[in-house]
N, CA, C and O atoms as a Maestro MAE file, in Angstrom:
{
 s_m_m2io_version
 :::
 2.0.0
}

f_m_ct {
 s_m_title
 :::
 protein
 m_atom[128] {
  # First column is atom index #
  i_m_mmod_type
  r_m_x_coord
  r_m_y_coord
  r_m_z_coord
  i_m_residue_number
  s_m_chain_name
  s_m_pdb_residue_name
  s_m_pdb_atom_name
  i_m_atomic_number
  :::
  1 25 17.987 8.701 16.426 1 A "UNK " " N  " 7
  2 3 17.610 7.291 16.388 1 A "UNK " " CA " 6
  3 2 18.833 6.468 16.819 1 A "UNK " " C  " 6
  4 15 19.945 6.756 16.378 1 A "UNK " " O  " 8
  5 25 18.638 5.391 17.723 2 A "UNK " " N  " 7
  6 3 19.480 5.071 18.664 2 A "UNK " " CA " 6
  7 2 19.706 3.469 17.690 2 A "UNK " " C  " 6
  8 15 18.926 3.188 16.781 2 A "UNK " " O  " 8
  9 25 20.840 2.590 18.064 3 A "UNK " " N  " 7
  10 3 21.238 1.415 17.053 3 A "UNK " " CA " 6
  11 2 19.924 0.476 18.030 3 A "UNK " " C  " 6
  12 15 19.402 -0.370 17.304 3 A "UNK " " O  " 8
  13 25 19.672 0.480 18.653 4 A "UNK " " N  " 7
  14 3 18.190 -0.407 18.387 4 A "UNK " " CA " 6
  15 2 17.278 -0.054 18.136 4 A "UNK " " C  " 6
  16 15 16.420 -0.889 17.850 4 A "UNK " " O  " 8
  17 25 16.917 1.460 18.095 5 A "UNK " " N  " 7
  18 3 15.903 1.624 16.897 5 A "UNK " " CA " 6
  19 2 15.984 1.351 15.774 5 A "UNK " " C  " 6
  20 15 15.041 0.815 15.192 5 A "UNK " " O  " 8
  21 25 17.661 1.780 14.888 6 A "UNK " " N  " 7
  22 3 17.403 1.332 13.549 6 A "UNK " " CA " 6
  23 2 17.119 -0.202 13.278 6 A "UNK " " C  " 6
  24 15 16.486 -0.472 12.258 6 A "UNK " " O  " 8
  25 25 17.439 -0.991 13.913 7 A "UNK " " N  " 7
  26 3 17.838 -2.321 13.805 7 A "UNK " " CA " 6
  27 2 16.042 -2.767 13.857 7 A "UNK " " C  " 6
  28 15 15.577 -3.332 12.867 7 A "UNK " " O  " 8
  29 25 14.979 -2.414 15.264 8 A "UNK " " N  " 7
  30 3 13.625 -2.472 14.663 8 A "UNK " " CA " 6
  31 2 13.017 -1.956 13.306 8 A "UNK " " C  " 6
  32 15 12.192 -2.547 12.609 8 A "UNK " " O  " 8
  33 25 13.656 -0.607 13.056 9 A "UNK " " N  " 7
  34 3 12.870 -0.366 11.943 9 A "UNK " " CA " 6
  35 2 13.352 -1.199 10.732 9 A "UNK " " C  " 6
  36 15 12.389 -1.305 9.974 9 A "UNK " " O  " 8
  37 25 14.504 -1.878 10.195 10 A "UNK " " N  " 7
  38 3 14.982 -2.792 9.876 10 A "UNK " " CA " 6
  39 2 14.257 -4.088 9.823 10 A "UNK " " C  " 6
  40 15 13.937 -4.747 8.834 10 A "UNK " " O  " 8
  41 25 14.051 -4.333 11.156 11 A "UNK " " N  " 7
  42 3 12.896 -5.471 11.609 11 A "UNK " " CA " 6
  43 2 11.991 -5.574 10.802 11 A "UNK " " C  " 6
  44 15 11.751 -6.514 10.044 11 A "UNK " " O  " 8
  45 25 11.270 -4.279 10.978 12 A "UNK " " N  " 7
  46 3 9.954 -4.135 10.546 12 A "UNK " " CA " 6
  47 2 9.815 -3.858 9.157 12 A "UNK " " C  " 6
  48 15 8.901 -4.257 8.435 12 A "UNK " " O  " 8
  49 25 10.756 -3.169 8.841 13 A "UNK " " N  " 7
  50 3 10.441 -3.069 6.978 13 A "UNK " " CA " 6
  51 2 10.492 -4.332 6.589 13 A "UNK " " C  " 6
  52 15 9.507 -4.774 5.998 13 A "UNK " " O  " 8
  53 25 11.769 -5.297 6.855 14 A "UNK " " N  " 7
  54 3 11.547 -6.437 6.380 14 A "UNK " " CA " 6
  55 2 10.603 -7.882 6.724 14 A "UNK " " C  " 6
  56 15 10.922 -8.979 6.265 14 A "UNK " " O  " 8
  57 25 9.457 -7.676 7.564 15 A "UNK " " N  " 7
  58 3 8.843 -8.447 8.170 15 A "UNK " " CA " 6
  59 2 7.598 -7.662 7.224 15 A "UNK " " C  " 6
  60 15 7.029 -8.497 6.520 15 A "UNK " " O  " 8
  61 25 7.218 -6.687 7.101 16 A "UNK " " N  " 7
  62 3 6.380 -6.133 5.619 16 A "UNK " " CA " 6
  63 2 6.109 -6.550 4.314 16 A "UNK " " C  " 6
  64 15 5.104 -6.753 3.633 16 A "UNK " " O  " 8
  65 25 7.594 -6.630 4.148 17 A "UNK " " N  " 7
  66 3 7.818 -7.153 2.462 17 A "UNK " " CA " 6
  67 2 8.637 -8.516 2.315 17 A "UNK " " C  " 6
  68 15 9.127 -8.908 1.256 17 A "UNK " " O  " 8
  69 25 8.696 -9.078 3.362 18 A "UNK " " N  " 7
  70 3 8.856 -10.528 2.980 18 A "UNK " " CA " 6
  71 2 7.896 -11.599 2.480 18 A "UNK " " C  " 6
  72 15 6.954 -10.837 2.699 18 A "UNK " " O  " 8
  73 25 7.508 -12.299 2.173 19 A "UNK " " N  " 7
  74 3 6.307 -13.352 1.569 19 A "UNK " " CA " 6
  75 2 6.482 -15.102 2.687 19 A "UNK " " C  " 6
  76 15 7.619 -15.489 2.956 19 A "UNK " " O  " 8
  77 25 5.673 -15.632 3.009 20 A "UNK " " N  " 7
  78 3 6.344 -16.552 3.739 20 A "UNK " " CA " 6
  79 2 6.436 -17.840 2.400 20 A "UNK " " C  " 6
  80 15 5.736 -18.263 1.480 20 A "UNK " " O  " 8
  81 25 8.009 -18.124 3.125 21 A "UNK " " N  " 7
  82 3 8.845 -19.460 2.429 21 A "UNK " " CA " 6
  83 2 9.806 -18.355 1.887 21 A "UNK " " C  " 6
  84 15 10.655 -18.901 1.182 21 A "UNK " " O  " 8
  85 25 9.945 -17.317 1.939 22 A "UNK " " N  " 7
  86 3 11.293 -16.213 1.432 22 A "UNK " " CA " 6
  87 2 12.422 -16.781 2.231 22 A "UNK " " C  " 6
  88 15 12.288 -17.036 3.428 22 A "UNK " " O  " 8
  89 25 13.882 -17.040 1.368 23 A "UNK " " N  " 7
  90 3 14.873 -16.976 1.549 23 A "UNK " " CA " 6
  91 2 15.972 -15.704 2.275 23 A "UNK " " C  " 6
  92 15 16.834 -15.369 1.463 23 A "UNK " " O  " 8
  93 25 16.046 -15.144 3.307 24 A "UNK " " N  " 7
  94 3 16.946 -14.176 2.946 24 A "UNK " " CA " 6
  95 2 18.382 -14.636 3.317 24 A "UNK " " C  " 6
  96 15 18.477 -15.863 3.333 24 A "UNK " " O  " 8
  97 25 19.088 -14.224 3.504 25 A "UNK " " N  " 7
  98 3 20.757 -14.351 3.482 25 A "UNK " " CA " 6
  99 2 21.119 -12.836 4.636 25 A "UNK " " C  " 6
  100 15 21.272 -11.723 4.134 25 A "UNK " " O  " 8
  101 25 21.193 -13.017 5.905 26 A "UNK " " N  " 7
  102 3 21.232 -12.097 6.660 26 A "UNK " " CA " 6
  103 2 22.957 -11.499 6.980 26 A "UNK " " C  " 6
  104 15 23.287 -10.413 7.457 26 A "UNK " " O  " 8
  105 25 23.678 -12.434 6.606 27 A "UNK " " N  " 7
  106 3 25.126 -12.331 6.804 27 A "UNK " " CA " 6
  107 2 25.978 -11.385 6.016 27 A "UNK " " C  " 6
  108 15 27.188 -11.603 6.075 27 A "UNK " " O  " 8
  109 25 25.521 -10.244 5.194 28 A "UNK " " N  " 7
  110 3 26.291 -8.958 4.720 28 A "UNK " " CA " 6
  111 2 25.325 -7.963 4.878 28 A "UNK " " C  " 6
  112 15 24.151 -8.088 4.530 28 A "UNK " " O  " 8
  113 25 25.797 -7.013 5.381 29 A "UNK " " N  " 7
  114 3 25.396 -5.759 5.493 29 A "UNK " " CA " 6
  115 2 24.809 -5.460 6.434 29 A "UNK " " C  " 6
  116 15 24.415 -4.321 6.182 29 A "UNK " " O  " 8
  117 25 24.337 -5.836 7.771 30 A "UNK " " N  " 7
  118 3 23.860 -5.577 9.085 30 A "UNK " " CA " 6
  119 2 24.948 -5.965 10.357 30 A "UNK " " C  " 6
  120 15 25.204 -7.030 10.918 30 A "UNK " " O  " 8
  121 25 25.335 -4.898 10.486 31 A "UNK " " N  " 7
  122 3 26.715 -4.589 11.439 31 A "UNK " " CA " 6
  123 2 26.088 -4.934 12.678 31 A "UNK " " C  " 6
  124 15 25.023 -4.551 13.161 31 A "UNK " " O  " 8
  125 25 27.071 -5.837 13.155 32 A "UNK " " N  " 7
  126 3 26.366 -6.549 14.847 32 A "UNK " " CA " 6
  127 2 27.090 -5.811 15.925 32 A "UNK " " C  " 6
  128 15 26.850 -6.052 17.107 32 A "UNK " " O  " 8
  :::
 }
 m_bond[127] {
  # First column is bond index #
  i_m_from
  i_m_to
  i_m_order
  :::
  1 1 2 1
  2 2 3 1
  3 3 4 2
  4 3 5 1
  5 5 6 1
  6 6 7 1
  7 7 8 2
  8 7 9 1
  9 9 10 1
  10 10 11 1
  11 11 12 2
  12 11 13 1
  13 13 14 1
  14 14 15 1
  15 15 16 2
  16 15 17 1
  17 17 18 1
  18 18 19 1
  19 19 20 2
  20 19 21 1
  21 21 22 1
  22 22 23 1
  23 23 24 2
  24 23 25 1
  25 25 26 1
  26 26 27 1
  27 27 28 2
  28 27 29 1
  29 29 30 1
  30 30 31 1
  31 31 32 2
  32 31 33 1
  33 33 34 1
  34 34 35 1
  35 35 36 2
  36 35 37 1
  37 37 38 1
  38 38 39 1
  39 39 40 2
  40 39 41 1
  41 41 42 1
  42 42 43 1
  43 43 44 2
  44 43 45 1
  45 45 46 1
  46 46 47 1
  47 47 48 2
  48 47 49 1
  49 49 50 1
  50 50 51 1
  51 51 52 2
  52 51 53 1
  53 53 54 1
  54 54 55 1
  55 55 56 2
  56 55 57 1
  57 57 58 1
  58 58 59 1
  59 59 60 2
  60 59 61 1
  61 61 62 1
  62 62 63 1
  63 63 64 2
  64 63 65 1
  65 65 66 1
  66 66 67 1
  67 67 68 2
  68 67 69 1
  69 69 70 1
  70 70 71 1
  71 71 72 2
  72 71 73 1
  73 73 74 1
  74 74 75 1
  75 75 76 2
  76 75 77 1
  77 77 78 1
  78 78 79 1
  79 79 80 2
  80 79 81 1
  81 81 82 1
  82 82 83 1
  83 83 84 2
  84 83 85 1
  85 85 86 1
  86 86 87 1
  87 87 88 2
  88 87 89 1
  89 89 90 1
  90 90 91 1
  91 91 92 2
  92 91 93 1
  93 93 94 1
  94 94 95 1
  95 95 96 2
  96 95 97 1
  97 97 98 1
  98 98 99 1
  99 99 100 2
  100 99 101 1
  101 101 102 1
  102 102 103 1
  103 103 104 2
  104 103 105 1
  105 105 106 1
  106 106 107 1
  107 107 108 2
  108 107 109 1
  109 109 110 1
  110 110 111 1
  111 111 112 2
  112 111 113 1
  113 113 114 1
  114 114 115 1
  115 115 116 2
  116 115 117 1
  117 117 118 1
  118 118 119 1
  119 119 120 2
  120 119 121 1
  121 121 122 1
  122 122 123 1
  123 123 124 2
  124 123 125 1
  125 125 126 1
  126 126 127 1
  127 127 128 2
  :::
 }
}
């Protein structure tokens, strides 16, 4: 799995279990 695959599956788990009006804070832990 190549760094833009993980980064979709990333995508996608969190586009699953988010709720809309969710807050997230994207700035620790996803290496650019």
């Amino acid at each position: 799995m190549d760094k833009n695959q993980v980064r979709e599956t990333i995508a996608r788990r969190a586009a699953i279990e988010l709720k809309d009006g969710d807050v997230v804070n994207l700035g620790i832990g996803l290496p650019t």
